[in-house]
N, C-alpha and C positions, 0 to 999 in steps of 0.2 A: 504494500500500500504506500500512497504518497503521502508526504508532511501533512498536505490539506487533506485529506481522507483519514487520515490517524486524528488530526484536531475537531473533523467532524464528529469522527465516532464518540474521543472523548466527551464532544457536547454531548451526544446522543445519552451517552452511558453515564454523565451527570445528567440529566432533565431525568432519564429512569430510575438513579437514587432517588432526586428530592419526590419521584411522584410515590414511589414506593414508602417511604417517611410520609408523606403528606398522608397516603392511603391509612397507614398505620395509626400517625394521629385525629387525625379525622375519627376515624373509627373508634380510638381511647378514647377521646372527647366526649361524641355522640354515648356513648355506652355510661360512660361516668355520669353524664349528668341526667340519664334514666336511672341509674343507681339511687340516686337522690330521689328523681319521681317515685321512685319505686316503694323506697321506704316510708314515703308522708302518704303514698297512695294506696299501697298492697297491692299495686300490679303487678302479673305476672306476664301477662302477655306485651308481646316485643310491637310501642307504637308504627304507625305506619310510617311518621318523618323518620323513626330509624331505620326502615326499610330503605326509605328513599333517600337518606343520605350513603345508604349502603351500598344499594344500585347506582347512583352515580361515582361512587369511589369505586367502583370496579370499571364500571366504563372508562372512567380516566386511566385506571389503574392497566387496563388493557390498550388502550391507545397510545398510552405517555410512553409503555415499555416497546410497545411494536415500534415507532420511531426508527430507533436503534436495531433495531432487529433485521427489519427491513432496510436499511440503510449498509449491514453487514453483508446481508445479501448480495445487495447491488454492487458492494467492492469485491466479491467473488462471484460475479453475474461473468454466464457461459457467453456470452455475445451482448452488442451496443443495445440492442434491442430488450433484453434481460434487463442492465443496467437503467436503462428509462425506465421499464416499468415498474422496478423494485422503486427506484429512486420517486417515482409518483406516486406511488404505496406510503412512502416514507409521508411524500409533503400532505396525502389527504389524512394519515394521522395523527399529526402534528396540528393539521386543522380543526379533525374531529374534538383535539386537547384540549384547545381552547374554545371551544365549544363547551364542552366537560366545566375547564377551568371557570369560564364563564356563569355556569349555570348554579357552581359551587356559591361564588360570591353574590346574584343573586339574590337566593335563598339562605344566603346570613350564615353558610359552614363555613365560610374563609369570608376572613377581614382584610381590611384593604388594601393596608399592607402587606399580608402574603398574598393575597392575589395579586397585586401589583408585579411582585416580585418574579410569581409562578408565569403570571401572564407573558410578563417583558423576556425568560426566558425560552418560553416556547416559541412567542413571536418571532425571536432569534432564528430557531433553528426550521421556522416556516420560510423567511426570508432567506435563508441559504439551499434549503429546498425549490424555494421559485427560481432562484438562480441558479441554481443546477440544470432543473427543467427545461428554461430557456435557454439556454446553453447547448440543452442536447438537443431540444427543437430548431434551434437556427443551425446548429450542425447537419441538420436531417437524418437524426438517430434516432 
Protein backbone atom coordinates (compact mmCIF):
# COMPACT_ATOMS: atom_id res chain seq x y z
CA UNK A 1 0.00 0.00 0.00
CA UNK A 2 0.94 3.67 -0.58
CA UNK A 3 1.66 6.42 2.39
CA UNK A 4 -1.82 7.84 1.23
CA UNK A 5 -3.62 4.44 1.58
CA UNK A 6 -1.84 3.56 4.81
CA UNK A 7 -3.02 7.37 6.30
CA UNK A 8 -6.58 6.55 4.94
CA UNK A 9 -6.91 3.21 6.57
CA UNK A 10 -5.49 4.74 9.76
CA UNK A 11 -8.44 7.25 9.52
CA UNK A 12 -10.67 4.50 8.71
CA UNK A 13 -9.44 2.22 11.66
CA UNK A 14 -9.66 5.57 14.10
CA UNK A 15 -13.54 6.72 13.07
CA UNK A 16 -14.14 2.58 13.86
CA UNK A 17 -12.44 2.96 17.49
CA UNK A 18 -14.26 6.13 18.47
CA UNK A 19 -17.69 4.42 16.87
CA UNK A 20 -17.09 1.32 18.79
CA UNK A 21 -16.42 3.49 22.32
CA UNK A 22 -19.29 5.60 21.30
CA UNK A 23 -21.55 2.22 20.73
CA UNK A 24 -20.38 1.08 24.20
CA UNK A 25 -21.02 4.33 25.87
CA UNK A 26 -24.14 5.10 24.54
CA UNK A 27 -25.34 1.95 25.48
CA UNK A 28 -23.78 2.21 29.54
CA UNK A 29 -25.44 5.58 29.54
CA UNK A 30 -28.85 4.51 28.12
CA UNK A 31 -28.89 1.37 30.59
CA UNK A 32 -27.72 3.33 33.70
CA UNK A 33 -30.02 5.78 33.63
CA UNK A 34 -33.17 2.89 33.36
CA UNK A 35 -31.29 1.56 36.37
CA UNK A 36 -32.57 4.56 38.14
CA UNK A 37 -36.07 4.35 36.20
CA UNK A 38 -36.16 1.17 37.31
CA UNK A 39 -35.66 1.20 40.91
CA UNK A 40 -38.26 4.40 41.64
CA UNK A 41 -40.58 2.57 39.11
CA UNK A 42 -40.24 -1.57 39.53
CA UNK A 43 -39.88 -1.89 35.86
CA UNK A 44 -38.87 -4.74 34.44
CA UNK A 45 -39.51 -4.60 31.02
CA UNK A 46 -36.73 -2.83 28.80
CA UNK A 47 -38.59 1.00 27.57
CA UNK A 48 -38.88 1.30 23.82
CA UNK A 49 -36.32 4.64 23.73
CA UNK A 50 -33.89 1.90 25.00
CA UNK A 51 -34.66 -0.10 22.10
CA UNK A 52 -34.30 2.73 19.86
CA UNK A 53 -31.22 4.15 21.08
CA UNK A 54 -30.04 0.49 20.77
CA UNK A 55 -31.01 0.02 17.19
CA UNK A 56 -29.50 3.08 16.14
CA UNK A 57 -26.19 2.31 17.90
CA UNK A 58 -25.98 -0.78 15.99
CA UNK A 59 -26.78 0.93 12.70
CA UNK A 60 -23.96 3.24 13.22
CA UNK A 61 -22.03 0.78 14.88
CA UNK A 62 -22.37 -1.22 11.53
CA UNK A 63 -21.76 1.57 9.11
CA UNK A 64 -18.96 3.44 11.05
CA UNK A 65 -16.91 -0.05 11.02
CA UNK A 66 -17.72 -1.09 7.22
CA UNK A 67 -15.81 2.39 6.20
CA UNK A 68 -12.73 0.68 6.92
CA UNK A 69 -13.44 -2.53 5.92
CA UNK A 70 -14.40 -1.71 2.80
CA UNK A 71 -11.89 0.79 2.10
CA UNK A 72 -9.20 -2.46 3.00
CA UNK A 73 -10.90 -4.07 0.30
CA UNK A 74 -10.58 -1.64 -2.26
CA UNK A 75 -6.56 -1.43 -1.43
CA UNK A 76 -6.44 -5.24 -2.30
CA UNK A 77 -9.29 -4.82 -5.09
CA UNK A 78 -8.42 -7.70 -8.02
CA UNK A 79 -8.99 -4.94 -10.86
CA UNK A 80 -9.68 -0.76 -11.26
CA UNK A 81 -13.12 -1.73 -11.42
CA UNK A 82 -13.09 -3.66 -7.93
CA UNK A 83 -11.30 -0.70 -6.59
CA UNK A 84 -14.31 1.99 -7.56
CA UNK A 85 -16.77 -0.09 -6.22
CA UNK A 86 -15.27 -1.01 -2.92
CA UNK A 87 -14.13 2.60 -2.70
CA UNK A 88 -18.02 3.73 -3.33
CA UNK A 89 -19.16 1.16 -0.79
CA UNK A 90 -16.76 2.86 1.59
CA UNK A 91 -18.16 6.63 0.67
CA UNK A 92 -22.07 5.43 0.97
CA UNK A 93 -21.10 4.25 4.42
CA UNK A 94 -19.54 6.87 5.71
CA UNK A 95 -22.65 8.78 4.47
CA UNK A 96 -25.18 6.34 5.85
CA UNK A 97 -22.64 7.59 9.45
CA UNK A 98 -23.67 10.53 9.52
CA UNK A 99 -26.92 9.81 8.87
CA UNK A 100 -26.75 7.57 12.10
CA UNK A 101 -24.56 10.32 13.66
CA UNK A 102 -27.10 12.68 12.95
CA UNK A 103 -30.06 11.13 14.16
CA UNK A 104 -28.18 10.38 17.59
CA UNK A 105 -27.90 14.16 18.23
CA UNK A 106 -31.38 14.75 17.24
CA UNK A 107 -32.90 12.72 19.70
CA UNK A 108 -30.65 14.07 22.66
CA UNK A 109 -28.13 10.48 22.82
CA UNK A 110 -25.19 12.77 21.89
CA UNK A 111 -24.56 16.21 22.90
CA UNK A 112 -23.15 18.79 20.86
CA UNK A 113 -20.04 18.46 21.47
CA UNK A 114 -19.56 14.83 20.77
CA UNK A 115 -21.45 15.16 17.91
CA UNK A 116 -19.69 17.89 16.60
CA UNK A 117 -16.73 16.08 17.13
CA UNK A 118 -18.00 12.46 15.63
CA UNK A 119 -19.76 14.47 12.83
CA UNK A 120 -16.47 16.71 11.77
CA UNK A 121 -14.67 13.22 11.75
CA UNK A 122 -16.62 11.28 9.55
CA UNK A 123 -17.28 14.33 7.21
CA UNK A 124 -13.57 13.98 6.92
CA UNK A 125 -13.40 10.74 5.69
CA UNK A 126 -16.78 11.26 3.35
CA UNK A 127 -14.67 14.14 1.62
CA UNK A 128 -11.64 11.90 0.94
CA UNK A 129 -14.01 9.22 -0.24
CA UNK A 130 -15.79 11.88 -2.80
CA UNK A 131 -12.38 12.55 -3.95
CA UNK A 132 -11.24 9.34 -4.52
CA UNK A 133 -14.46 8.68 -6.55
CA UNK A 134 -13.95 11.49 -8.74
CA UNK A 135 -10.80 10.62 -9.37
CA UNK A 136 -11.52 7.33 -10.50
CA UNK A 137 -14.54 8.65 -12.57
CA UNK A 138 -12.52 11.26 -14.58
CA UNK A 139 -9.95 8.52 -14.93
CA UNK A 140 -12.66 6.25 -16.45
CA UNK A 141 -12.37 3.59 -13.87
Amino acid sequence: MSEISDKIQEKCLAFSDRIIKLNDYLLKQECQKEEVRSKKDKRKAVPVYLQSVSAICNQLLRSGTSIGANNAEATNAVSKQDFRAKSYIALKEARESLYWINLLHRNGYLEDKQYESIFADCEELVKIFVARCKKLDSEGG
